[in-house]
TIVEXKE-406222 format. One record per residue (C-alpha): x negated, y, z negated; residue number from 1. Coordinates in nm, 2 decimals. Layout:
N
> X|Y|Z|NUM
...
***
This chain:
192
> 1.82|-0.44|1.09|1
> 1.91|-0.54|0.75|2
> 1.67|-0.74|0.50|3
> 1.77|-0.95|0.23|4
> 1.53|-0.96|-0.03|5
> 1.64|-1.30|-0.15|6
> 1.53|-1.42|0.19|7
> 1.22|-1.26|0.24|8
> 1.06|-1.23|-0.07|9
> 1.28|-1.41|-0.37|10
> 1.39|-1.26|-0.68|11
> 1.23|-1.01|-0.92|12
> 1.14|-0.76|-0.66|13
> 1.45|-0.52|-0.59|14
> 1.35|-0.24|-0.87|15
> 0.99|-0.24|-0.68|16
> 1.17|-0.20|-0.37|17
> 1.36|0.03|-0.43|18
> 1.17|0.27|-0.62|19
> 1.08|0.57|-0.49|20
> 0.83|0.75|-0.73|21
> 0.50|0.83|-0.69|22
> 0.31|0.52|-0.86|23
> 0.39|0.14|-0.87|24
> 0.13|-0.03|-1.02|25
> 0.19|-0.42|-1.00|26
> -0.07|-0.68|-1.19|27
> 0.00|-1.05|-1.19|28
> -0.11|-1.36|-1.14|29
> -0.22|-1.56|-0.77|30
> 0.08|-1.60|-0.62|31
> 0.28|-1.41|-0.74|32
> 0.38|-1.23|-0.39|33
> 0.30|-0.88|-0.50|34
> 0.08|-0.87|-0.18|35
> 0.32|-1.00|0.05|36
> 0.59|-0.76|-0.10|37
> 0.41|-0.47|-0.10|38
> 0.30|-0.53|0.31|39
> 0.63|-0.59|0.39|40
> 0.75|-0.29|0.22|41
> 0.45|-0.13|0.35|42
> 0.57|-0.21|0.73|43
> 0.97|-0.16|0.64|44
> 0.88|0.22|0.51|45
> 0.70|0.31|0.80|46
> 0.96|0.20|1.05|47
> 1.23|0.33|0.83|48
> 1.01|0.75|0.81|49
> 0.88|0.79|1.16|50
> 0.66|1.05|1.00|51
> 0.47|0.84|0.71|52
> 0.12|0.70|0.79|53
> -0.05|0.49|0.56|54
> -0.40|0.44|0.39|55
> -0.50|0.08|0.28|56
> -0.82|0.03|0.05|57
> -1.03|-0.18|-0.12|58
> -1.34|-0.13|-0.28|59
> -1.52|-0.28|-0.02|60
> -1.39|-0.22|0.35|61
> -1.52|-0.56|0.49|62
> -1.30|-0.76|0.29|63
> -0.99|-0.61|0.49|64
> -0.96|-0.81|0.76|65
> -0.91|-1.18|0.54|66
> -0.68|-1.00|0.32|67
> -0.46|-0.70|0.38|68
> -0.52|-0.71|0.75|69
> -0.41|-1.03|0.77|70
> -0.11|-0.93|0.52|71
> 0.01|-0.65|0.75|72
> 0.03|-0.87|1.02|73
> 0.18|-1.16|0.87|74
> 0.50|-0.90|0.77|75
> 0.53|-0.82|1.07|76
> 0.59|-1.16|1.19|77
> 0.78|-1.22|0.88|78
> 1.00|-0.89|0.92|79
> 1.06|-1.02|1.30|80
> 0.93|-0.71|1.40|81
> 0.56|-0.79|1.56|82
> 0.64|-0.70|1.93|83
> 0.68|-0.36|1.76|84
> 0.33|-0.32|1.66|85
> -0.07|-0.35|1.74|86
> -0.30|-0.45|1.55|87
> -0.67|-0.37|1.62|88
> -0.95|-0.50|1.49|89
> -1.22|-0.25|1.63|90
> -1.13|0.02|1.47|91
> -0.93|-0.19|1.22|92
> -0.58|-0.05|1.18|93
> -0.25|-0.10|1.29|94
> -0.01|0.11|1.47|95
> 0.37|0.12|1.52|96
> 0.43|0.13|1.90|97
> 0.73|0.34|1.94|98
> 0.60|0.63|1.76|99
> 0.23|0.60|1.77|100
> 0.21|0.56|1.34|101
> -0.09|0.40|1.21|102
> -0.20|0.23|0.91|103
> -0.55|0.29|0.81|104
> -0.79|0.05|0.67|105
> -1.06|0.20|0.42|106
> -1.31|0.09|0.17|107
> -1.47|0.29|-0.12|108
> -1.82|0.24|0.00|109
> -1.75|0.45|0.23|110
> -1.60|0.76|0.05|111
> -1.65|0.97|0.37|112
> -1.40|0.76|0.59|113
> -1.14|0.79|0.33|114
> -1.15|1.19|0.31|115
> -1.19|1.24|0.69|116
> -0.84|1.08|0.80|117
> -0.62|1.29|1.03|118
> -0.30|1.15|1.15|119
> -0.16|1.19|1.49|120
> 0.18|1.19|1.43|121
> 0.32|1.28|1.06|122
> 0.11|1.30|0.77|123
> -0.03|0.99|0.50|124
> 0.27|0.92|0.32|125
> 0.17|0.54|0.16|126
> -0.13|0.40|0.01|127
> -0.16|0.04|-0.11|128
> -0.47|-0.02|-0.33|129
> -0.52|-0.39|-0.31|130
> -0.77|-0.54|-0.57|131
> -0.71|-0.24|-0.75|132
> -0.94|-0.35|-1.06|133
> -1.25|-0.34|-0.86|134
> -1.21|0.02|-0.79|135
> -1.45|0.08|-1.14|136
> -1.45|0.44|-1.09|137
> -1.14|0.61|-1.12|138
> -1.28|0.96|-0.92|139
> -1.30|0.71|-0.62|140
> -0.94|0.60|-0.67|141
> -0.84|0.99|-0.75|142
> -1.00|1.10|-0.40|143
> -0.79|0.90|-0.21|144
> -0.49|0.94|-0.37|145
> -0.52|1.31|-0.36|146
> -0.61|1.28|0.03|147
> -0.19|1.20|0.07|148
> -0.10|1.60|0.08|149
> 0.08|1.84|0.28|150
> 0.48|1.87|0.31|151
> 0.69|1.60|0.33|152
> 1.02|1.66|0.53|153
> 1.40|1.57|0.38|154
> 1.40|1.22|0.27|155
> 1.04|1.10|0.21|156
> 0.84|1.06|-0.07|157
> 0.48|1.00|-0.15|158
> 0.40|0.67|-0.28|159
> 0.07|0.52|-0.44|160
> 0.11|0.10|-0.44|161
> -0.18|-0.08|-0.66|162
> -0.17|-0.48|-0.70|163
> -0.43|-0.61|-0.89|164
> -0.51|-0.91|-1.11|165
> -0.53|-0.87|-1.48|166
> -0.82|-0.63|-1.61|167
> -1.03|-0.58|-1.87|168
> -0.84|-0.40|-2.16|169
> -1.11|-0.11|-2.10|170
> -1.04|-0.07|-1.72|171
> -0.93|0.30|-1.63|172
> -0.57|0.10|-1.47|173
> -0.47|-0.04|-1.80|174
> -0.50|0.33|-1.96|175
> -0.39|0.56|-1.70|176
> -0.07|0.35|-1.55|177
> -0.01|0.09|-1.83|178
> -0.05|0.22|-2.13|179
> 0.07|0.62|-2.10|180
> 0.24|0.61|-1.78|181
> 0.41|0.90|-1.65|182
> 0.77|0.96|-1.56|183
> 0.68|0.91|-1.20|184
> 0.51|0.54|-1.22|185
> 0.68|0.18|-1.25|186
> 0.48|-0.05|-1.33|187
> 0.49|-0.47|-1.31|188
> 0.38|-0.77|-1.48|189
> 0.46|-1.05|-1.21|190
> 0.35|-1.44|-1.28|191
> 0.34|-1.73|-1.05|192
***
């Protein structure tokens, strides 16, 4: 199957895309389709590495289903690729059918659901932090991300994706991933 960004998303995207490090960290304005890109790149990576699971969080779990559940599902249909996947709402999560990988939906008040993850097939490759500006605390962020470990085989790569609205210039985002950011983050400002 091939994609056309053009298509699917528009321009402005293919560096996001394509990148490969270990951070993207995406702010913008409403409408600006970091969302939708990042789910559809979500769903693309995991059929692409039959071994990558991934987390989704928010700050607060029950906020999943209107928004990045919904998101998932939508790039599926948008991807033409929905018979190939379930999505569940009890326990929320969706899995890709023909290998039995699952995305995981978590909140941060709940810190023990987002240590306690064990996959069934492959390891947590992909995390997409959705809101990321209302994760205050940046140890609850730094749990999470640090929860993506083990080896990786040939070929994959561990990626953190945060889309959030502008911040406050004292926000731990705007220091950590906009204003020193390492050799291994892209970041993005998007606009409508």
């Amino acid at each position: 199957m091939k994609i056309r960004l053009s298509e699917k998303i528009g321009k402005g995207y293919t560096d996001f895309w394509n990148f490969k490090g270990r951070y993207l960290a995406v702010k913008g304005s409403r409408g600006s389709k970091k969302s939708t890109t990042a789910a559809m790149k979500i769903i693309y990576m995991m059929m692409k590495y039959p071994l990558s699971n991934t987390i989704v969080l928010r700050q607060v779990f029950n906020t999943h289903r209107d928004s990045t559940w919904k998101q998932l599902k939508w790039a599926t249909e948008n991807l033409g690729v929905e018979h190939l996947w379930t999505f569940t709402v009890s326990p929320l999560e969706a899995t890709y059918n023909p290998t039995g990988q699952n995305i995981y939906f978590r909140g941060c008040d709940n810190p023990l659901s987002i240590t306690s993850i064990t996959t069934t097939v492959g390891t947590i490759t992909y995390l997409w932090v959705e809101e990321a500006y209302q994760i205050t605390n940046e140890d609850d962020f730094n749990k999470v991300d640090m929860s993506m470990r083990g080896e990786l085989p040939e070929g994959y790569f561990k990626q953190t994706t945060l889309t959030f609205n502008p911040w406050s210039e004292t926000h731990w985002l705007k220091k950590r991933f906009f204003d020193s950011p390492s050799d291994n983050t892209s970041t993005y400002s998007t606009n409508y």
